[in-house]
C-alpha positions in Angstrom: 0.0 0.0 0.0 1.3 3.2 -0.7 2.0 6.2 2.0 -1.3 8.5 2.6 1.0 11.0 4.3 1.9 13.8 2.6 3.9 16.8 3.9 2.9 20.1 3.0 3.7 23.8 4.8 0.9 25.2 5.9 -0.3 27.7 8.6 2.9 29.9 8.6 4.0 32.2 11.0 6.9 33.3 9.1 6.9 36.3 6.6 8.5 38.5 4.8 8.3 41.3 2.5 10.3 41.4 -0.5 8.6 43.8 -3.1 6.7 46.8 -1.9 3.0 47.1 -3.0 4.6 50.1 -4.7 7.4 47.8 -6.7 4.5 45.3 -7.6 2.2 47.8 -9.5 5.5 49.1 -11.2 6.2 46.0 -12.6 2.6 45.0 -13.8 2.5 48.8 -15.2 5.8 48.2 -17.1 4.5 44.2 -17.9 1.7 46.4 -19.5 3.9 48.6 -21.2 6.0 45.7 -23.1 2.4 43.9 -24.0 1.1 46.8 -25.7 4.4 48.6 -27.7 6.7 46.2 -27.7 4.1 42.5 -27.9 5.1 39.3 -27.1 5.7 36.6 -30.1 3.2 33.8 -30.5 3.7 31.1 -33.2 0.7 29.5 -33.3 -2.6 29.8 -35.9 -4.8 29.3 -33.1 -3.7 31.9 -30.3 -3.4 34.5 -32.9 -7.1 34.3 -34.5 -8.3 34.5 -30.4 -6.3 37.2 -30.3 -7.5 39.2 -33.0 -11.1 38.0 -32.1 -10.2 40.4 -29.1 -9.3 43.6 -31.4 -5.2 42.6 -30.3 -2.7 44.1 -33.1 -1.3 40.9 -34.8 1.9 41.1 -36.7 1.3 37.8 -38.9 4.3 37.5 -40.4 6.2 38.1 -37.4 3.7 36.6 -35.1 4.0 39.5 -32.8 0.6 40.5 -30.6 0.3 43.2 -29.1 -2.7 43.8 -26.9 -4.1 47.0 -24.5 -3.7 46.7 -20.8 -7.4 46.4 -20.4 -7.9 43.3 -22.3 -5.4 41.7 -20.0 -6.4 43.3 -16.5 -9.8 42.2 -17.6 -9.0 38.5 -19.1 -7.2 38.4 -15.6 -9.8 38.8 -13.6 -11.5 35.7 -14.8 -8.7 33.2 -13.2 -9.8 31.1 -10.5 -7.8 32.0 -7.7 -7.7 28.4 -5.6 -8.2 25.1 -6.7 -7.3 21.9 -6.2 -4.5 19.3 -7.9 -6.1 15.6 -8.0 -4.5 12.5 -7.1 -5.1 9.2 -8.0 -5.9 8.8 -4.6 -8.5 11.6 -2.9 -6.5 11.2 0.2 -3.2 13.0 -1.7 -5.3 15.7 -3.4 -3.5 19.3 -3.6 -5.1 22.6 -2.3 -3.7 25.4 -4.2 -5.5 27.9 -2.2 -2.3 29.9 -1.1 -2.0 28.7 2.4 0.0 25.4 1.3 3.5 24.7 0.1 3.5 21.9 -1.9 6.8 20.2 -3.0 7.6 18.4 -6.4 10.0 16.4 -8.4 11.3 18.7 -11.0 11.0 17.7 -14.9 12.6 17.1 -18.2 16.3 15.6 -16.8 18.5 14.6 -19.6 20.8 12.4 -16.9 20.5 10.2 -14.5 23.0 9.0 -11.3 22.9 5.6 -11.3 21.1 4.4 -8.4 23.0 1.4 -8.4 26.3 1.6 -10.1 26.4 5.5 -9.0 27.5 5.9 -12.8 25.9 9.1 -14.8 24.5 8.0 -18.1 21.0 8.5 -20.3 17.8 8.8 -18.8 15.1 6.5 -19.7 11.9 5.1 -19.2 12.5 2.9 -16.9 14.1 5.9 -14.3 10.8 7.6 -14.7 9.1 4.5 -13.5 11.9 3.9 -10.5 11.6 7.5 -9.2 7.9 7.8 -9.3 7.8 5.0 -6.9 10.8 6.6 -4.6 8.7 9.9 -4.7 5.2 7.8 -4.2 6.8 6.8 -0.9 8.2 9.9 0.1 6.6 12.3 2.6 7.8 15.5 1.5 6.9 14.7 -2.2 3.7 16.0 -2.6 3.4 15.8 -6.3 5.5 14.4 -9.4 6.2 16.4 -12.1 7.6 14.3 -15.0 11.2 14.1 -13.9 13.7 12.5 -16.7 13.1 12.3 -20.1 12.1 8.7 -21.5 14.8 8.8 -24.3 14.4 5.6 -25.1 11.1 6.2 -26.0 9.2 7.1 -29.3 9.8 10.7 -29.7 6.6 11.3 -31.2 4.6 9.7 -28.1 7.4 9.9 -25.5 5.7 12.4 -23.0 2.5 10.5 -22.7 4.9 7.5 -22.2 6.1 9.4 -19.4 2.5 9.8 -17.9 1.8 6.0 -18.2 4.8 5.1 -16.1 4.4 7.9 -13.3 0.7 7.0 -13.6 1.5 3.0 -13.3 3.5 3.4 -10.1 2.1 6.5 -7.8 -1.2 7.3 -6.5 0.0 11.5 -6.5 -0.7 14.2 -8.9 1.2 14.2 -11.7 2.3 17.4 -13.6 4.1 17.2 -16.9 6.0 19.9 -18.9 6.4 17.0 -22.3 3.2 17.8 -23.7 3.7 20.5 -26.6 1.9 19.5 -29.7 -2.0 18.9 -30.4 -1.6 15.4 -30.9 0.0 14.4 -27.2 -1.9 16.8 -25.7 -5.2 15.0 -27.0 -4.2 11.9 -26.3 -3.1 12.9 -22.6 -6.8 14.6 -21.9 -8.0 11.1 -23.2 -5.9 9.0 -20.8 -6.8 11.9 -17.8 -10.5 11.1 -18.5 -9.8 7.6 -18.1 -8.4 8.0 -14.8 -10.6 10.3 -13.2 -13.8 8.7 -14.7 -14.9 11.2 -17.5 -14.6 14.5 -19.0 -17.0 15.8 -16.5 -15.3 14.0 -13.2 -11.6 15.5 -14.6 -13.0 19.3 -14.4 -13.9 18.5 -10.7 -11.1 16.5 -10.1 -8.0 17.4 -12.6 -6.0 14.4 -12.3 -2.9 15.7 -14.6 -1.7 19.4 -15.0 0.4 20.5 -17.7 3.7 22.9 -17.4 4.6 25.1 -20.7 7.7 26.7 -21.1 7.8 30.5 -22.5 10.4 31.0 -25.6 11.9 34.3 -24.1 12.6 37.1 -24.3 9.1 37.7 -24.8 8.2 34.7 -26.8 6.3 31.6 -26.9 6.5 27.9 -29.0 3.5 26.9 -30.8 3.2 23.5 -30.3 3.1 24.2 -26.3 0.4 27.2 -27.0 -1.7 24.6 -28.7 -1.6 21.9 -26.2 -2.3 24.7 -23.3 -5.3 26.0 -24.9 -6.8 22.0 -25.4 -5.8 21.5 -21.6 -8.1 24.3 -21.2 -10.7 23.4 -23.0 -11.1 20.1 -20.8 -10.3 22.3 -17.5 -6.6 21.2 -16.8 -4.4 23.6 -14.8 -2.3 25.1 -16.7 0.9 26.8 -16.4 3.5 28.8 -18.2 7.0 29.0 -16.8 9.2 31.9 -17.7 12.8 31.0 -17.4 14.5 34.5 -18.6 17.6 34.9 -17.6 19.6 38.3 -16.3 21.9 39.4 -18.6 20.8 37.2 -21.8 16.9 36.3 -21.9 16.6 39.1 -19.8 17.9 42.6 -19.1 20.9 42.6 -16.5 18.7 44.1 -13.5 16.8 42.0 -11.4 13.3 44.2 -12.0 13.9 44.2 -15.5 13.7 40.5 -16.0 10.9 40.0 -13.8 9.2 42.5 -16.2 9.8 40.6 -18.9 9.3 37.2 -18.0 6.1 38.7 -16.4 4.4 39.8 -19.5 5.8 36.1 -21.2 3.3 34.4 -18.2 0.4 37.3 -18.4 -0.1 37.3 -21.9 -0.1 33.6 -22.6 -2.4 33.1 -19.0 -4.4 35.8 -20.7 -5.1 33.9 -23.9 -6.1 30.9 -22.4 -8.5 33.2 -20.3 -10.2 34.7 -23.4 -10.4 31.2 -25.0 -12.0 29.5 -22.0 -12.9 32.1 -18.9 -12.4 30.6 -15.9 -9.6 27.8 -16.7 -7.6 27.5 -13.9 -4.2 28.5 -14.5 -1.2 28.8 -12.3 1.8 31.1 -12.6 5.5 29.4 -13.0 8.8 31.1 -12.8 13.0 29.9 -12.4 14.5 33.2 -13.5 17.8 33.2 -12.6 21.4 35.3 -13.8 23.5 34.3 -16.3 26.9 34.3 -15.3 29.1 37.4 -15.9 32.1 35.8 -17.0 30.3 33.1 -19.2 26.9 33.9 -20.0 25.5 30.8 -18.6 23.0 29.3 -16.8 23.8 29.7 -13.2 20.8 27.4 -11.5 21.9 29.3 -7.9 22.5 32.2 -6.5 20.9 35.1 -4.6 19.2 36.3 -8.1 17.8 32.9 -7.6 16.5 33.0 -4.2 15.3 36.9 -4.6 13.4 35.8 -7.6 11.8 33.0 -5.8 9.7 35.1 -3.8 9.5 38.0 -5.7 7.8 35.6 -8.6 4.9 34.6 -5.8 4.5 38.2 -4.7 3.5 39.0 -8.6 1.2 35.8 -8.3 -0.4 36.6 -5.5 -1.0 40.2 -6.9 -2.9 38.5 -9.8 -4.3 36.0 -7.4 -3.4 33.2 -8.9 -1.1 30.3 -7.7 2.3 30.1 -8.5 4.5 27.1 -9.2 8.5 28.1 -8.4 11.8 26.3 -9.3 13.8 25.9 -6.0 16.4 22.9 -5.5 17.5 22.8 -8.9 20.9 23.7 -7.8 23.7 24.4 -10.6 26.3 22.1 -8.1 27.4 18.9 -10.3 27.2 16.6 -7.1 25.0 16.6 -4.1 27.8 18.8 -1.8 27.8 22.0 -0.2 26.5 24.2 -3.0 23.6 21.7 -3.6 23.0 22.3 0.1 23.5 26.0 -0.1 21.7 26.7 -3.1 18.5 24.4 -2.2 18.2 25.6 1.2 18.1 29.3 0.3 15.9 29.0 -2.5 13.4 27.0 -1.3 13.1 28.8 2.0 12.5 32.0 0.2 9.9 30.3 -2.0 8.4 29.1 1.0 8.5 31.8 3.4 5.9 33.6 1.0 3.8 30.5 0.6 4.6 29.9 -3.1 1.9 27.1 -4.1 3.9 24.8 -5.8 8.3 23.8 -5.5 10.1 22.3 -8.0 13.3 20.9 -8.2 13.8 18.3 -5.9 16.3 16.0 -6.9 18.5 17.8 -9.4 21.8 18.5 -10.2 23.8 20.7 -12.6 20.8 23.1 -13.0 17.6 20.3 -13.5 19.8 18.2 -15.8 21.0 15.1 -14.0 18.9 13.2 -11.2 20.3 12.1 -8.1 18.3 9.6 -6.1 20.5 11.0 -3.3 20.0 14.7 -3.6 16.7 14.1 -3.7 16.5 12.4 0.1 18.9 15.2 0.9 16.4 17.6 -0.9 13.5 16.3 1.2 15.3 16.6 4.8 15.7 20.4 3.3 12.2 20.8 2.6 11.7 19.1 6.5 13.6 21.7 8.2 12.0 24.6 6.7 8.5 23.0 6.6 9.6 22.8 11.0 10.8 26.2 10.6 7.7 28.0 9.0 6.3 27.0 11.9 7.5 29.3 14.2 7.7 28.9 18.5 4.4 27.9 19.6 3.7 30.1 23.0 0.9 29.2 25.5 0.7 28.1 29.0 1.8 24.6 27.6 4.6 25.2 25.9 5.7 27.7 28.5 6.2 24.4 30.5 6.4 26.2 34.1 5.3 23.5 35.7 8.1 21.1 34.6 10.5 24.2 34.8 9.3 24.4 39.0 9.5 20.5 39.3 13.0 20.6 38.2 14.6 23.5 39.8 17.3 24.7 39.5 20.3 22.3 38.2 18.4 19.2 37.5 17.4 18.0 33.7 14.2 17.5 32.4 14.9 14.2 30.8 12.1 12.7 33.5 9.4 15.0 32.9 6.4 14.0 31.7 6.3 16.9 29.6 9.6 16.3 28.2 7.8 12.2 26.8 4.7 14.8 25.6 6.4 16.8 23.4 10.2 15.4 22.6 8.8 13.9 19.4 7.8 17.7 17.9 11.6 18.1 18.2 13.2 17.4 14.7 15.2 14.4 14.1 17.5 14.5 11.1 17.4 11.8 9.1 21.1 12.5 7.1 22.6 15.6 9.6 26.0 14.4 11.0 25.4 14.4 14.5 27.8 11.0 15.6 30.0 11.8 17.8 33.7 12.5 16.2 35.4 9.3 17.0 32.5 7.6 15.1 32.4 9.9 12.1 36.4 9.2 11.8 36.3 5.8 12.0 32.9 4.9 9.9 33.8 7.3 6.6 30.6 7.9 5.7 28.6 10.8 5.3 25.3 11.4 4.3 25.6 11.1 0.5 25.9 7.1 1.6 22.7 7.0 3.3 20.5 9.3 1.8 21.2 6.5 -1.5 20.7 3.7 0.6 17.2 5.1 1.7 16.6 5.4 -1.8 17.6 1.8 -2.7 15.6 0.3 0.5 12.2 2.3 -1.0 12.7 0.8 -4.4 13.5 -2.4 -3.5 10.3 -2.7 -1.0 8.1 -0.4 -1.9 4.8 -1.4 -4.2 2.7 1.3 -5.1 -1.3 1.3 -5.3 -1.6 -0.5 -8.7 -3.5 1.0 -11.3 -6.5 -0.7 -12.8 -4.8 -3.2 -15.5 -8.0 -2.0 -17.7 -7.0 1.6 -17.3 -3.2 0.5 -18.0 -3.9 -1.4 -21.4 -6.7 1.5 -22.7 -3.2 4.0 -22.0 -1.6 1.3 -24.4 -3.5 1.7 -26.7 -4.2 5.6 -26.8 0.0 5.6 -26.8 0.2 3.0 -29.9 -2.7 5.0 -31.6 -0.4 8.5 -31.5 3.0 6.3 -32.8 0.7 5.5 -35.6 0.1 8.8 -36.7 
């Protein structure tokens, strides 16, 4: 039987304030600005016939739309601003309702760490399978978003591959960012029906989600705009992610690129709003800097964390939920970047209640998996989930009555107050706390046992099986897509 348990932040007492009311409405007002004179490219038949149905200026040779603030401030109203993420099982269902963190694998890996040989190679189908019953197990997994790419796959069908297998071995919500052409994007509606019992039952209970990638600067692909707007259609949460980048997708100043990859998420949430009022949709963002030296992708850094809750401020001012990249760290091997880098991020994602974290289990900037980063990843999420908490104070916890029966220079090891509550006190799981004599002789560290976690959970673990029916109608929606 799978695990029920999920972990979620919720109920914070932690805040922070990292744009000013002020700052927000000077971003929308210059998000505005770059929709209307400068437009935002989209390369697809479809969106630009809604567009113009709207009185937008399309450009269609270049494929540029621009559109008047009203039409978006207006189109934006119409989001829903809560909603829940389905699971296969009711008991793992998702509130987006911006009073829950909720963390996920991320998506799309190219590479995988051997679980077993600890040697870096392809990913394939089969990983997807193997961490989908790792992360089905897992507490602080909330949700899967399709991690590795199934390259052994067909390419034409590989993403609804992908759903099959996450599908096949975890009872969780699964969110996929390998749907981008009309074809897959039919088919995976068809297999969501499937699952949640009909086209009616998937609008109440959206079994799948799909993530879309912006082309930026200020740009979209096609294929992805098509499959969005059928998501849509059926009422499956949507999201676009802007990924601009300081410096190269994005101007070098921090308020610059969260204009631009702002009015990349608007104006695409906006079309899908004109096309269907009232789709839920969900804001997604991993802006980061390029580096100076290189112009690359960084994956880490305080651009990083400052963007993570910035992007949910801008959410929240649209009132809509936001999904944010956090533990992809740029660090090659889990180590002290990977620690740095995740830890930051994520707590500033979480410490302004972004909906939705991705990321958990990367390396090298979300392109190579590690079964043990991704334990490591989820004591992270642990601490700050404990964290967001806050100190409790009431005439419990104030514990003056086990602070008078012990007196001065006794311990409280005794007290029955100390067996009440000693198991609210975190317990690491991979934290070094041996004492030094054993840590010197043992040489091991928590790399070692954060993969042998992983290995127990996918040696024992057996997920909730899916209905074999369900699993051989999937077959045959796949096969009928390979055909084509």
């Amino acid at each position: 039987m799978s695990h029920k348990k999920i972990k979620t932040i919720s109920d914070p007492k932690l805040k922070l304030e990292v744009l000013t009311e002020q700052e927000v409405k000077k971003i929308h007002d210059a998000t505005l600005h770059i929709i209307e004179n400068v437009g935002v490219r989209f390369p697809s038949k479809r969106a630009l016939e809604i567009w113009e149905s709207v009185g937008a200026n399309v450009d269609h040779e270049k494929r540029i739309v621009r559109v008047k603030p009203h039409v978006i401030e207006e189109a934006l109203k119409k989001c829903p601003p809560a909603y829940a993420l389905a699971a296969r099982d009711p008991q793992q269902d998702l509130p987006l309702d911006g009073n829950h963190v909720c963390l996920g694998t991320d998506g799309c890996g190219v590479e995988v760490i051997d679980i077993h040989t600890k040697e870096k190679r392809t990913s394939c189908l089969q990983d997807v399978r193997d961490i989908a019953r790792v992360a089905d197990a897992t507490e602080e997994v909330a949700f899967h978003w399709v991690p590795v790419s199934a390259q052994d796959a067909p390419v034409e069908a590989r993403g609804l591959h992908e759903l099959k297998a996450v599908w096949e071995n975890s009872t969780k919500h699964v969110q996929t960012e390998s749907i981008y052409n009309v074809e897959e994007a039919k088919a995976s509606m068809e297999m969501a029906m499937l699952l949640a019992g009909g086209k009616e039952e998937l609008r109440k209970r959206p079994v799948l989600s799909l993530m879309q990638c912006t082309a930026p600067p200020l740009g979209h692909d096609g294929g992805s705009l098509d499959a969005a707007l059928i998501a849509a259609e059926h009422g499956v949460p949507t999201g676009f992610m802007t990924m601009a980048s300081c410096m190269t997708t994005g101007p070098a100043t921090m308020a610059g690129t969260l204009a631009v990859g702002n009015a990349e998420v608007i104006a695409a949430t906006t079309l899908l709003q004109i096309a269907y009022p009232g789709a839920p949709v969900f804001y997604a963002a991993a802006q980061t800097s390029s580096d100076p030296r290189t112009g690359v992708y960084t994956g880490g850094g305080p651009e990083d964390f400052l963007f993570g809750a910035a992007t949910n401020v801008l959410a929240d001012f649209y009132n809509i939920p936001l999904s944010m990249g956090s533990f992809a760290t740029g660090a090659k091997e889990p180590n002290w970047q990977a620690g740095l880098e995740g830890s930051l991020s994520t707590f500033m994602a979480s410490v302004v209640m972004s909906d939705m974290l991705l990321g958990c289990g990367f390396l090298h900037g979300s392109r190579i998996w590690s079964y043990a980063e991704m334990m490591m990843d989820c004591e992270v999420f642990s601490i700050i989930e404990k964290m967001m908490h806050g100190i409790v104070v009431d005439e419990e916890t104030l514990a003056l009555e086990a602070i008078a029966a012990v007196g001065p220079g006794g311990h409280y090891l005794a007290q029955k107050h100390t067996r009440n509550h000693m198991r609210e006190l975190f317990m690491p799981q991979f934290l070094d706390r041996r004492p030094y004599s054993t840590w010197e002789d043992k040489g091991d560290d928590a790399r070692d046992w954060a993969l042998e976690k992983a290995r127990k959970i996918l040696k024992n673990h057996q997920p909730d099986p899916l209905e074999e029916k369900i699993s051989k109608e999937f077959e045959r929606i796949i096969k009928s897509v390979e055909k084509k």
